[in-house]
N, C-alpha and C positions, 0 to 999 in steps of 0.2 A: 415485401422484401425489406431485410432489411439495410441500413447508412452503409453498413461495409462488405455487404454481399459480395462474392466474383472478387475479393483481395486476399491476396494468400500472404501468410507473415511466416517468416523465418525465425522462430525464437530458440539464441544461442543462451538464452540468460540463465541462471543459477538465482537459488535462493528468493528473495522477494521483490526487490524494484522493479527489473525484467519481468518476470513470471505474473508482479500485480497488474500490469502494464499491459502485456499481452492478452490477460485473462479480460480484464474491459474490452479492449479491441473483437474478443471470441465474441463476449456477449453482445456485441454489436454488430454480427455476423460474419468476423473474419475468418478463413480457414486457418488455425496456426499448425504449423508441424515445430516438435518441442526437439530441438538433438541433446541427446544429451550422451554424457562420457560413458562408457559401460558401464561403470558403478554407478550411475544415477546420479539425477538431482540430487546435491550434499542433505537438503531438506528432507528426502525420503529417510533419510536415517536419524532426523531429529525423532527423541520422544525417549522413554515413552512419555505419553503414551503412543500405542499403537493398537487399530482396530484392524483384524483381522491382516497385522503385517503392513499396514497402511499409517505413515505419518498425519495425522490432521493439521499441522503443517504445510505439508506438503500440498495436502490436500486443498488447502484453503485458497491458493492463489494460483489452480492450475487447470478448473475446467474446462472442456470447451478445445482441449488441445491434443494432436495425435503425438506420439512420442514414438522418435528415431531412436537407436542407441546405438550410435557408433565411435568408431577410436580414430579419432581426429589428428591423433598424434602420427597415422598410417597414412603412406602415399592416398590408398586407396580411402581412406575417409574424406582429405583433402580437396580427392576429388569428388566425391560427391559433394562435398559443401557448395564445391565451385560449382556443380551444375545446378545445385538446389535455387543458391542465388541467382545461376543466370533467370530463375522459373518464376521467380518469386519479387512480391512489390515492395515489400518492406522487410528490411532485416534488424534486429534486436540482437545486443550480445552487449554483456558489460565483461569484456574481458580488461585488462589492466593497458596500458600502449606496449610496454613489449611483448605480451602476450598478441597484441594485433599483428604486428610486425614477423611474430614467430609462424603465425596462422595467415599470414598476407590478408590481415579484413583490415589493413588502412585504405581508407575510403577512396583513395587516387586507384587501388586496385579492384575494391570491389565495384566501382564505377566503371572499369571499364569489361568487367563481366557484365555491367547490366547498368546502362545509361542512366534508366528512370528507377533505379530503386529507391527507396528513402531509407537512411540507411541510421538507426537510434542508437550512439554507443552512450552507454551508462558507465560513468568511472568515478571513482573518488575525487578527482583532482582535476579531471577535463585534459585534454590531450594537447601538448604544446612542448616548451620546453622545461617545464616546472620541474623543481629539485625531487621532489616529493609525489609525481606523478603515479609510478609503478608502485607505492605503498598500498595493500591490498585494506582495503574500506569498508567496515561492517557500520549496521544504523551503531550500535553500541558504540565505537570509536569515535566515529563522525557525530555522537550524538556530544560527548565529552572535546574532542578538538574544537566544535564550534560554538563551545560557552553555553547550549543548551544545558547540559548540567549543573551549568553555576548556579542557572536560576530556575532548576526543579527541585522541590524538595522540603523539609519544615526548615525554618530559620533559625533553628538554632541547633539543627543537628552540624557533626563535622562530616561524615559520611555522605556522599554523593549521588546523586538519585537519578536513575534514569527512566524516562516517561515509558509507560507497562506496556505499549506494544511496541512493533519495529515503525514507528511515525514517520520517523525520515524516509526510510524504502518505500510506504505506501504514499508518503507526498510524492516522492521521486518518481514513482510510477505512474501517478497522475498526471506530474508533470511533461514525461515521455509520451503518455499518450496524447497531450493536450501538444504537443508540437508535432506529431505523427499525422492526428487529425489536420492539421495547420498545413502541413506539410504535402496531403494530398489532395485538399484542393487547390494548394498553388501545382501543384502537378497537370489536375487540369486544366491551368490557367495554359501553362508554359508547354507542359509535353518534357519536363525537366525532374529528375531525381532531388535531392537533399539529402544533407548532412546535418544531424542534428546532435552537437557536442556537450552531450549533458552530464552535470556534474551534481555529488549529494553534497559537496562542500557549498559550489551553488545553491541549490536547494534550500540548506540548511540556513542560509543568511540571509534570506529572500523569505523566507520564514518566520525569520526571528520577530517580524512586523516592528510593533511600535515598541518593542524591548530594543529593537536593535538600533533603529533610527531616534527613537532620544538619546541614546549614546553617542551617534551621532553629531547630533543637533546642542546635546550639552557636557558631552567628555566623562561623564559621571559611570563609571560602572556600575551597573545592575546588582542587585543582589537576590539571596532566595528569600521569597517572603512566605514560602507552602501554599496554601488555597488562596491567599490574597493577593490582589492585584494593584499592583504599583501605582495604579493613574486611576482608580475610582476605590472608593471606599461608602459602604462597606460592600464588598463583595466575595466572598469568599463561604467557609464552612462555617457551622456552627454548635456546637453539642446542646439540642435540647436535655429533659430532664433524664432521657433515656436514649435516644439515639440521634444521630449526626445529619445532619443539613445545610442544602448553601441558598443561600440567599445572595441574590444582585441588583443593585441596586443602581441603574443606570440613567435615571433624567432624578431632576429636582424635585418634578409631583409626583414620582415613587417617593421620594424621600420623606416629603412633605405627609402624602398618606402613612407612610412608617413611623411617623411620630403621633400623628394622630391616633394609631393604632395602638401605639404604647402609651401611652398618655394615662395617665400622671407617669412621667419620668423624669432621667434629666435632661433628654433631650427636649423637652420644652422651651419652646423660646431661646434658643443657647446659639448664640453667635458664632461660638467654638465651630460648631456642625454646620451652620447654613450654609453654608455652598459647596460644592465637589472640593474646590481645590482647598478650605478650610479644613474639611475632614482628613482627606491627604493629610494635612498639615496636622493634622491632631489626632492622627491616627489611632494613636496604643489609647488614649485617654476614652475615643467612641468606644472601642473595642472590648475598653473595661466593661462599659457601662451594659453592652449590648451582650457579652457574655453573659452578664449576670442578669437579666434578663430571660435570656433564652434558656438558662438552664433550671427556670424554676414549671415551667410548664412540658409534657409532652411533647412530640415530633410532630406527632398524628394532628395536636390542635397550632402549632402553628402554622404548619401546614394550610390547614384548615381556614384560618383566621386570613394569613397570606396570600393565600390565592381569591381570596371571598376581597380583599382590596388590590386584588390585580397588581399583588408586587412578585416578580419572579423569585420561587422557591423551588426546591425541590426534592426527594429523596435522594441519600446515594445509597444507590440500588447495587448489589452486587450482578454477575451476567447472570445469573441464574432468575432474578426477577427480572431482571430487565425481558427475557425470552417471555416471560408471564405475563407480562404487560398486555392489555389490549390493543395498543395502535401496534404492538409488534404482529399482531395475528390480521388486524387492518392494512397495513402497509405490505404482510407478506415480507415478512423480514426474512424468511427463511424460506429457500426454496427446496425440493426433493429432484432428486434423480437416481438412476437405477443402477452400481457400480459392479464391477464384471467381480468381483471378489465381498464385495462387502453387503452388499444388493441395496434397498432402499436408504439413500446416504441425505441426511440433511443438509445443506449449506447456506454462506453466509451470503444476500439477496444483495444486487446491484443496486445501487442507491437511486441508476438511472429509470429503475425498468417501469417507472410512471410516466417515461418521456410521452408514450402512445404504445396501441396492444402491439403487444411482443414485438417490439423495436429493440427493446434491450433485455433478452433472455438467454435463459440456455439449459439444454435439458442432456447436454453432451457431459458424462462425468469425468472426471481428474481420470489422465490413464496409467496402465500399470506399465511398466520400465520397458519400453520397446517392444509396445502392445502393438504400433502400425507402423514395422520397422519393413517387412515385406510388401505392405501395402504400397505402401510409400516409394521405396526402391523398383516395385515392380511397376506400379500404378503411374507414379509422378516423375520420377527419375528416369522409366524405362531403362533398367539394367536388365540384360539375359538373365534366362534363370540360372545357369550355369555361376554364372558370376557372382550371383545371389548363394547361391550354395557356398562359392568356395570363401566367400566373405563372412559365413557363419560360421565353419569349420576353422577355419581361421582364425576368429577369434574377432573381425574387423568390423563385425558387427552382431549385438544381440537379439535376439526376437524371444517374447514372452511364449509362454504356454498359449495364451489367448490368441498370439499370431499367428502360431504353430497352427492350432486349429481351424484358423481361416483363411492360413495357407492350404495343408489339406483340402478342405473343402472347396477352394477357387481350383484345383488342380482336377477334381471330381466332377467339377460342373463345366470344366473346360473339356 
């Protein structure tokens, strides 16, 4: 069995922090029911590309989940929301606070639908009285308001750089479920629900680590340095004679063996470089010397030379090698499961699922747009069939083709 067997999640969330967020909690054994607006996840319509009408996108942060699709905006969706939570142990939804307030999910109400739920709101700004709270939060914005983009990027471009995947969302969802978890064994401490008021602006400055706290600690604003790191040197990229590498360089007897290793240089005996904080200090001048260096030999042998003295080096591999690699085929980086439209779909492997055997797996694929909107309504909600009917006709709710069929079919075998 697995940590979250017998817990059913309400997932209201859009886009990636919610949806990353939940998708862990799946792989962990939660039941999630996904609701989403009639049109879909906004995600479904990122791309292209698009595989067989299928965002990979969307796809990426959603298996594991049955998908509602109803209109929330209607008496009649409202109410099911309300019975869904009374049913359910944990609710997800990053809606904005007056979007909570529009939809009655502030926590004074959804608690008193359901005492012990745990209830994860994901907002830009955290829910209070802030001027700026209802400002709608993508990672791209939130990546730029909270100074992350000062300091990505090369140092002497003017242009803005933002880190190549959505980082902040997929921190942010870690960190929801890292309070979700938290959350439900204080549950079984007490027999008590939570509120857990998460924010990316949060996130993002909780983040910033030792960029943000020597800012702190000494007023100095940060700047972009590109591959190199403010507080060790050398550590960053390197252009051998042919192609690009980084090299890190983090205790003294690295450092020490890296001079040996180049040796006759100028690093020799050079007081400039002995210690971390020297280097720091003489930064552009190492940099010279190490450039010019590195770009008279191949990748391949310092590589070679590099790891044979046990100093961290490495490729930068584009993803396409990266999938090629051996410990990716070792570790099971990628999982398979079998998708109602696209059939054998590869995905990207939980980082947990070495916790112990199938603890942390999943073999349920991403579903198609109100693939277990009957199911669910019929099964979990117990609405009439009748009602079920006049909510489809109506427009108050969707059901895919795929539900279609297994409605018929449940109605044949009844």
């Amino acid at each position: 069995m697995k940590a979250l067997s017998g817990i059913t999640v309400l997932d209201l969330s859009t886009i990636v922090s919610g949806p990353f967020c939940t998708q862990m909690l799946s792989d962990m054994g939660a039941e999630i029911i996904k609701v989403e607006p009639i049109s879909g996840d906004p995600t479904r319509a990122w791309g292209p590309p698009f595989i067989a009408e299928e965002s990979p996108y969307f796809i990426s942060v959603n298996r594991g989940k049955k998908s509602l699709a109803i209109d929330i905006n209607s008496p009649q969706g409202i109410s099911i929301l309300y019975k869904l939570i009374q049913k359910c142990d944990v609710l997800v939804e990053n809606f904005t606070p007056d979007r909570k307030v529009k939809y009655g999910l502030v926590y004074d109400k959804v608690k008193n639908l359901n005492s012990k739920i745990i209830h994860l709101s994901i907002t830009g700004f955290g829910y209070g009285t802030n001027a700026i709270q209802n400002t709608p939060a993508l990672d791209l914005t939130m990546q730029a308001l909270t100074g992350i983009m000062s300091v990505t990027g090369p140092k002497d471009e003017e242009e803005p750089v933002r880190i190549g995947v959505a980082w902040l969302d997929v921190l942010t969802g870690l960190t929801g479920t890292s309070g979700i978890l938290s959350a439900l064994i204080q549950l079984g401490r007490t027999d008590k629900g939570q509120y857990i008021d998460l924010s990316l602006f949060d996130v993002a400055l909780m983040s910033s680590i030792n960029i943000g706290e020597t800012f702190l600690m000494t007023g100095k604003v940060p700047n972009r340095l590109g591959s190199e790191h403010p507080q060790i040197v050398p550590y960053q990229a390197f252009k051998a004679k042919d192609y690009w590498f980084t090299l890190a360089v983090v205790t003294e007897k690295q450092y020490e063996r890296l001079v040996k290793l180049l040796s006759p240089s100028p690093l020799d005996n050079n007081a400039s470089f002995a210690t971390n904080s020297s280097r720091v200090k003489n930064r552009e001048k190492l940099l010279g010397f190490l450039k010019n260096l590195f770009s008279s030999r191949t990748r391949s042998d310092w590589l070679k030379i590099l790891t044979e003295s046990n100093i961290p080096a490495s490729p930068i591999n584009n993803i396409d090698e990266v999938f090629q690699m051996d410990i990716a085929k070792e570790r099971n980086s990628v999982w398979s499961v079998n998708h109602p439209v696209i059939g054998k779909l590869p995905l990207l492997a939980n980082a947990l699922q070495h916790t112990g055997p199938g603890s942390v797996s999943n073999k349920i694929a991403p579903p198609l747009l109100g693939q277990h909107t009957y199911e669910i309504l019929k099964g979990f909600v117990k609405l009439p069939e009748q009602e079920i009917d006049f909510l489809k006709k109506s427009g108050g709710v969707f059901c895919s083709q795929m539900d279609t069929k297994n409605l018929s079919s449940d109605k044949s075998d009844g």
